[in-house]
DRENFI-313888 format. One record per atom (N, C-alpha, C): x, z, y; residue in one letter; atom name. Coordinates in nm, 3 decimals, padded with zeros to 5 digits. Last residue first. Layout:
BEGIN
<u->X, w->Z, v->Y, residu->A, atome->CA>
...
***
This chain:
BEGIN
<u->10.079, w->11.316, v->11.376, residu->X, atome->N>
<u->10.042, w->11.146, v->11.412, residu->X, atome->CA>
<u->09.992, w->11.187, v->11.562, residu->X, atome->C>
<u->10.116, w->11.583, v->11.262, residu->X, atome->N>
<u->10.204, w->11.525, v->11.342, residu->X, atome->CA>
<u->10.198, w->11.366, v->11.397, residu->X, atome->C>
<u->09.859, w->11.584, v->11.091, residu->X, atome->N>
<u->09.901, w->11.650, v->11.236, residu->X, atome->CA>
<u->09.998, w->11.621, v->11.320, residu->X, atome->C>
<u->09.958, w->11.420, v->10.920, residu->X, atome->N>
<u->09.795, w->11.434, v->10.964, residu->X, atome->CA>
<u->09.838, w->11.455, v->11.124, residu->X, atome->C>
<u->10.168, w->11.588, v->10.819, residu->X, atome->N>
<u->10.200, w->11.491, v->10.812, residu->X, atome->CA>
<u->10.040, w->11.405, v->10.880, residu->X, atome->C>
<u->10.008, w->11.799, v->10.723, residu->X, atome->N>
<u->10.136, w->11.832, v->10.779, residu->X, atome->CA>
<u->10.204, w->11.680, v->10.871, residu->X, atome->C>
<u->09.834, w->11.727, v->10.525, residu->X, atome->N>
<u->09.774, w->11.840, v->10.658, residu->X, atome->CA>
<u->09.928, w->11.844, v->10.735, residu->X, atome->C>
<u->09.774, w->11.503, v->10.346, residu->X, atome->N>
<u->09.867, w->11.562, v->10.379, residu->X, atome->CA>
<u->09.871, w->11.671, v->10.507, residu->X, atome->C>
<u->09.501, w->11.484, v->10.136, residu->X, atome->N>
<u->09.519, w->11.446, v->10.310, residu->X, atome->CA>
<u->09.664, w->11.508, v->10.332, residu->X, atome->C>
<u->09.393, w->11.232, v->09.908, residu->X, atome->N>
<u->09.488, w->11.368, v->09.914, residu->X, atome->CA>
<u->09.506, w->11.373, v->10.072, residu->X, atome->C>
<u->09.103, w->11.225, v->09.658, residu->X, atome->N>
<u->09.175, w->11.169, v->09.802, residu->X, atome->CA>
<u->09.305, w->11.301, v->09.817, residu->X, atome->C>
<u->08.936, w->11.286, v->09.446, residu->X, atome->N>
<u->09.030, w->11.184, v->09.468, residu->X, atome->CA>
<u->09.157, w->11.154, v->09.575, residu->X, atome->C>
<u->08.756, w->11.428, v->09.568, residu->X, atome->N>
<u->08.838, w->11.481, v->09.524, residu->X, atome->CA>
<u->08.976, w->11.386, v->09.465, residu->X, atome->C>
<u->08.621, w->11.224, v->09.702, residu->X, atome->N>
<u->08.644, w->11.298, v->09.773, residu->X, atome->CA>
<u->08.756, w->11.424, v->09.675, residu->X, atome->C>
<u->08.491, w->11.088, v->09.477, residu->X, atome->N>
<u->08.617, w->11.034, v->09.560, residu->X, atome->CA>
<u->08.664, w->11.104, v->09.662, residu->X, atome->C>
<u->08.335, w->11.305, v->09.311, residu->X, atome->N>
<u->08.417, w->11.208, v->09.270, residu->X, atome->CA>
<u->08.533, w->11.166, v->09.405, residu->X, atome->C>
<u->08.110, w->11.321, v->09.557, residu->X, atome->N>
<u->08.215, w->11.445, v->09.501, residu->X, atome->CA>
<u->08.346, w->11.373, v->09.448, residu->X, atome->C>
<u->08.043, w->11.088, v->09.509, residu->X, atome->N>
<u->08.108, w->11.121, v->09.604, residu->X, atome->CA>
<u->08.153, w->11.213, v->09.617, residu->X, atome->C>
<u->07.890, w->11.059, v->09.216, residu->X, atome->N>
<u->08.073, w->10.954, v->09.323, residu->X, atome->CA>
<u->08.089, w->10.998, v->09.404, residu->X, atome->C>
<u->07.716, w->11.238, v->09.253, residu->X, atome->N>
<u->07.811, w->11.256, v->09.149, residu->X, atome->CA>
<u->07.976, w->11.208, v->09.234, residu->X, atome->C>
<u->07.563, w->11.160, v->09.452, residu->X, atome->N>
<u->07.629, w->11.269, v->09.477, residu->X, atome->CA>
<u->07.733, w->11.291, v->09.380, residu->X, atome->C>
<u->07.491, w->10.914, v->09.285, residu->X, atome->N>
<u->07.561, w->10.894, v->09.390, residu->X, atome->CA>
<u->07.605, w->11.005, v->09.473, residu->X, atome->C>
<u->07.385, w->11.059, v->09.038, residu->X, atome->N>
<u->07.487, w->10.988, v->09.025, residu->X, atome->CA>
<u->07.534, w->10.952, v->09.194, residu->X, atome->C>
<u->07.191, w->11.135, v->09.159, residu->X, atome->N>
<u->07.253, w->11.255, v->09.114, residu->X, atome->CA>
<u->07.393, w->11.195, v->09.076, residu->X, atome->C>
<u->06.987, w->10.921, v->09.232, residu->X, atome->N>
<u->07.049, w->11.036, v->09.320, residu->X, atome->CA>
<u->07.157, w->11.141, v->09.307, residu->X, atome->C>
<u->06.971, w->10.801, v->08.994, residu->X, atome->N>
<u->07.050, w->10.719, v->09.069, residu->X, atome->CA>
<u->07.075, w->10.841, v->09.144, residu->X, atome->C>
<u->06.833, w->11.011, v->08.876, residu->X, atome->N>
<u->06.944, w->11.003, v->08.800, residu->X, atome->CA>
<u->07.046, w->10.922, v->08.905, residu->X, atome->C>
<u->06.554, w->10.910, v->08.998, residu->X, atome->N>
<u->06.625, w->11.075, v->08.990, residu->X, atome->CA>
<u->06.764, w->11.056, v->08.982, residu->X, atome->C>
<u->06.564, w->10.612, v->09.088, residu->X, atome->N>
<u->06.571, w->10.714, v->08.986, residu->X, atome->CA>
<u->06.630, w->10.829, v->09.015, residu->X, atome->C>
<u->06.416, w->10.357, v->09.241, residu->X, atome->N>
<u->06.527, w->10.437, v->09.289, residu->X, atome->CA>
<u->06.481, w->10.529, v->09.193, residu->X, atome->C>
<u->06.199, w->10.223, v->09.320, residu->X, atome->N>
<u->06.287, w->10.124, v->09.213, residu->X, atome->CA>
<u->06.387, w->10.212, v->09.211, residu->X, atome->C>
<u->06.056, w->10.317, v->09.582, residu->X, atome->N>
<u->06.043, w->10.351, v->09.358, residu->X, atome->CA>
<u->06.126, w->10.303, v->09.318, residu->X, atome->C>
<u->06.151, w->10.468, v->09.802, residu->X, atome->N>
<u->06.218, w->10.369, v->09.747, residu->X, atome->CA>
<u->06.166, w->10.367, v->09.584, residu->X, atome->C>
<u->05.998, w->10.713, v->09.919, residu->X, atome->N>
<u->06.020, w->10.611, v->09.990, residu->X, atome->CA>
<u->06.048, w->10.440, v->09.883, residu->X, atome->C>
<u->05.982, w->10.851, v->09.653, residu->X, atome->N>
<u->05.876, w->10.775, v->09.699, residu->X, atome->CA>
<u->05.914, w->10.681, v->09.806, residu->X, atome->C>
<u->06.234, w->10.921, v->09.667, residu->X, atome->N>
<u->06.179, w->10.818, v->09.544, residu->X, atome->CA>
<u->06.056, w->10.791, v->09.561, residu->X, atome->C>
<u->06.268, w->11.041, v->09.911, residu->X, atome->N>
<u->06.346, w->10.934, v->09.909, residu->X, atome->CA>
<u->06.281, w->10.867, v->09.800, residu->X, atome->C>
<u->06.134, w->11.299, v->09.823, residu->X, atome->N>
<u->06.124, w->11.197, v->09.938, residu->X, atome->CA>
<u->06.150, w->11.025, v->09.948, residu->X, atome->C>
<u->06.261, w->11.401, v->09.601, residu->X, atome->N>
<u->06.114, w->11.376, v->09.554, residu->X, atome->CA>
<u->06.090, w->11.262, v->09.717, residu->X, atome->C>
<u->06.472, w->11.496, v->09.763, residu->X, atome->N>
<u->06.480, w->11.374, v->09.622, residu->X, atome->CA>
<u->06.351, w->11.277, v->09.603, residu->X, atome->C>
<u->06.474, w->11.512, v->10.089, residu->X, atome->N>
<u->06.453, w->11.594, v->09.956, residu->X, atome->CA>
<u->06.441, w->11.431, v->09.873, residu->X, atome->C>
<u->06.605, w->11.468, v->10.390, residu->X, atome->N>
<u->06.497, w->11.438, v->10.305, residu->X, atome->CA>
<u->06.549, w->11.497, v->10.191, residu->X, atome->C>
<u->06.825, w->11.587, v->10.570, residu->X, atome->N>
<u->06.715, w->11.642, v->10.550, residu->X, atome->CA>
<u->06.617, w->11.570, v->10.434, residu->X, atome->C>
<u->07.052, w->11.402, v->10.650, residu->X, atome->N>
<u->06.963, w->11.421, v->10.722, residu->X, atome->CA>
<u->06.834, w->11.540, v->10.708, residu->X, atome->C>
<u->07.160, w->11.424, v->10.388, residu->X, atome->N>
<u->07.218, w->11.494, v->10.481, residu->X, atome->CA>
<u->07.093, w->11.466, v->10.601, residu->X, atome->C>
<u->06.986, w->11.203, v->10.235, residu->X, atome->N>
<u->06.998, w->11.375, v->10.213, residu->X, atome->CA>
<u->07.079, w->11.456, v->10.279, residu->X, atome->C>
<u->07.034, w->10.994, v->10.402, residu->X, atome->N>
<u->06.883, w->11.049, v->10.398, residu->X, atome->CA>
<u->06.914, w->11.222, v->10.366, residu->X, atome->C>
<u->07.326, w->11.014, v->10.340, residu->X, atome->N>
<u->07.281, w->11.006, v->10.462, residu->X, atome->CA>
<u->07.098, w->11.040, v->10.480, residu->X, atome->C>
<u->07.343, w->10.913, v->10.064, residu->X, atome->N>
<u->07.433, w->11.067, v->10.130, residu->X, atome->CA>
<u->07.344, w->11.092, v->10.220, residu->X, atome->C>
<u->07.171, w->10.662, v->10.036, residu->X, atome->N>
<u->07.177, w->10.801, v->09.996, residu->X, atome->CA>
<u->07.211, w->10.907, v->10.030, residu->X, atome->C>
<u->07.421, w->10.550, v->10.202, residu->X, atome->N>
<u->07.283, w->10.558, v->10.267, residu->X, atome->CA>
<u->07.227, w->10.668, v->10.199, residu->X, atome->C>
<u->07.600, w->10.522, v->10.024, residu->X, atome->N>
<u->07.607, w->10.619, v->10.160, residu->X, atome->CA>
<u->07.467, w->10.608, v->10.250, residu->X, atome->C>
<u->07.546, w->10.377, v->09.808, residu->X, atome->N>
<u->07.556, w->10.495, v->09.812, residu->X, atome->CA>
<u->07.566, w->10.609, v->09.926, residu->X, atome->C>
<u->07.345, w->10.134, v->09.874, residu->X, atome->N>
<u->07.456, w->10.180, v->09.939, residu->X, atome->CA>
<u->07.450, w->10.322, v->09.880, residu->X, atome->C>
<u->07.098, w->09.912, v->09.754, residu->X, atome->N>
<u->07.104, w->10.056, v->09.861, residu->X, atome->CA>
<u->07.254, w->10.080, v->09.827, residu->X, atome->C>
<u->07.038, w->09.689, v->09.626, residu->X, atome->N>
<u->07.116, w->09.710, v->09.789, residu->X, atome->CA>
<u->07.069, w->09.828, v->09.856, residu->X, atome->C>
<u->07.152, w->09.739, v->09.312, residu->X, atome->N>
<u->07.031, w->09.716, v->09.425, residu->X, atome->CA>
<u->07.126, w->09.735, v->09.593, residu->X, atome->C>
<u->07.324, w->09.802, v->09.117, residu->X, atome->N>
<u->07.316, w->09.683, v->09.191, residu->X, atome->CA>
<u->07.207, w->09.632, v->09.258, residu->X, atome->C>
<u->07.306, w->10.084, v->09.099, residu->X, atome->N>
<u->07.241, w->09.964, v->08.983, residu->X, atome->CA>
<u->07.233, w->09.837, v->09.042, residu->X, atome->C>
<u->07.390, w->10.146, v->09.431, residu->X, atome->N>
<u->07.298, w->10.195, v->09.265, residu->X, atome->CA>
<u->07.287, w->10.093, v->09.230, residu->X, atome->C>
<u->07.674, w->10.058, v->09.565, residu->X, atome->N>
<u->07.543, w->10.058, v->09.521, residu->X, atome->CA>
<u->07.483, w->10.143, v->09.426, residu->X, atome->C>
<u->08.007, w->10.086, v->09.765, residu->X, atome->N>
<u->07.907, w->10.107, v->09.634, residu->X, atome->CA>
<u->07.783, w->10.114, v->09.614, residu->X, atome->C>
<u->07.998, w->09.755, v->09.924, residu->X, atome->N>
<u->08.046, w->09.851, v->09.878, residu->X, atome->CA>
<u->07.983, w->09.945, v->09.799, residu->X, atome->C>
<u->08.041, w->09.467, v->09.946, residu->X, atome->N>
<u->08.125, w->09.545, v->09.791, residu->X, atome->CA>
<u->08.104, w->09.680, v->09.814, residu->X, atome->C>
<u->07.878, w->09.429, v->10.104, residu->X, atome->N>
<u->08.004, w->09.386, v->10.132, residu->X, atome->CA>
<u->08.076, w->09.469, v->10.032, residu->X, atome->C>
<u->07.596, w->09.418, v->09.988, residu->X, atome->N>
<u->07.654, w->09.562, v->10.133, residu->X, atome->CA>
<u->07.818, w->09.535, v->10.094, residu->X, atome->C>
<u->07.740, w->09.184, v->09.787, residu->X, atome->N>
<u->07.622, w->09.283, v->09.809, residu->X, atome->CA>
<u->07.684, w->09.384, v->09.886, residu->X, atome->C>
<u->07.946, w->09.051, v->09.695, residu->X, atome->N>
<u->07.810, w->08.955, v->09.751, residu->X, atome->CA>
<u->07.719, w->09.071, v->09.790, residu->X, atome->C>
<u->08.107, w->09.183, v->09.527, residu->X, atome->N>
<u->08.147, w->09.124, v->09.715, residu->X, atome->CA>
<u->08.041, w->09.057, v->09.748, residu->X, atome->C>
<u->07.987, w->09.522, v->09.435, residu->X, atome->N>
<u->07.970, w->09.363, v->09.436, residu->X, atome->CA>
<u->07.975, w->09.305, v->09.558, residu->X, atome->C>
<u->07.911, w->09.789, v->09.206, residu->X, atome->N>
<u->08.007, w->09.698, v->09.323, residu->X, atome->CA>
<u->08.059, w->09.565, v->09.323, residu->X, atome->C>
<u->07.750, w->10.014, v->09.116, residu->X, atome->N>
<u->07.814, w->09.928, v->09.139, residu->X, atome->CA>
<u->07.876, w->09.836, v->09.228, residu->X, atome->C>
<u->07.655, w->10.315, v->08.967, residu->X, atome->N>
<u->07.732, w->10.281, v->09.039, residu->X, atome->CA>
<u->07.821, w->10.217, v->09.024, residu->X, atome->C>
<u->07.584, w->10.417, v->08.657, residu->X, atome->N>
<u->07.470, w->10.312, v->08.787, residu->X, atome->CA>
<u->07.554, w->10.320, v->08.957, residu->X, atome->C>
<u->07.781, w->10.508, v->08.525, residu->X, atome->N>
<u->07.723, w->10.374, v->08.499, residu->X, atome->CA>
<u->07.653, w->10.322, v->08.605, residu->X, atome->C>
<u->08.081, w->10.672, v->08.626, residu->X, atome->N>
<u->07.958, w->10.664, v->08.673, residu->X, atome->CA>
<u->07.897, w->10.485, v->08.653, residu->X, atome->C>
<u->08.278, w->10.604, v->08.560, residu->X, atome->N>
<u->08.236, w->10.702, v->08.522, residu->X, atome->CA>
<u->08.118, w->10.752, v->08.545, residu->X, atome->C>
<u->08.358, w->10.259, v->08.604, residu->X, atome->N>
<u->08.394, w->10.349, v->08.483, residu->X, atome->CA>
<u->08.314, w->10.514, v->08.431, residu->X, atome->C>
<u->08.123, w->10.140, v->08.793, residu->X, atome->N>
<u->08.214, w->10.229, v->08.794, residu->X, atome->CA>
<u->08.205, w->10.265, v->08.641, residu->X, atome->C>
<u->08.083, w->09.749, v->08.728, residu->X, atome->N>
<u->07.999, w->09.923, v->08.708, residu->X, atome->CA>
<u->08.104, w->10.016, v->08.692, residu->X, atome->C>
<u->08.041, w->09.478, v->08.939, residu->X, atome->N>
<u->08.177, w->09.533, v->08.866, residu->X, atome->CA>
<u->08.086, w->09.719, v->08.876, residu->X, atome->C>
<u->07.941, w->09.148, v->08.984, residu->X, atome->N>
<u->07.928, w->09.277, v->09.003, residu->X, atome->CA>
<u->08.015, w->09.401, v->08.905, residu->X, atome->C>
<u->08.066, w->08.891, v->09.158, residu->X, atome->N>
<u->08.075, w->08.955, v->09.029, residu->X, atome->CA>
<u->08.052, w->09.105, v->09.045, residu->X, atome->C>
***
């Protein structure tokens, strides 16, 4: 069952697909694969030629979620350090 983030529409998630974890538009690209071309260096205009079925908008939305869950998160720096 594929399940569309609340705040982000083209980010989805499905136990039959990259093992639930987040997608574009329920294609099997991975939002962290995304991260990962553009931390490597490729540019937008790169990647949407690599991939057509892939939208401007999918790119901006999967930097969107990950800003998103990264501000989500809380690290206790005190309690981190003492493990």
């Amino acid at each position: 069952m594929e399940i569309r983030h609340y705040k982000f529409n083209r980010i989805t998630m499905d136990a039959n697909k990259c093992f639930g974890k987040p997608c574009i538009r329920g294609l099997r690209m991975p939002v962290a694969s995304i991260l990962s071309y553009l931390s490597s260096g490729m540019t937008v205009d790169e990647i949407l030629e690599e991939w057509p079925e892939l939208e401007r908008e999918d790119i901006y939305q999967a930097l969107g979620y990950a800003s998103w869950t990264m501000e989500e998160r809380v690290v206790l720096l005190e309690e981190a350090a003492a493990k």
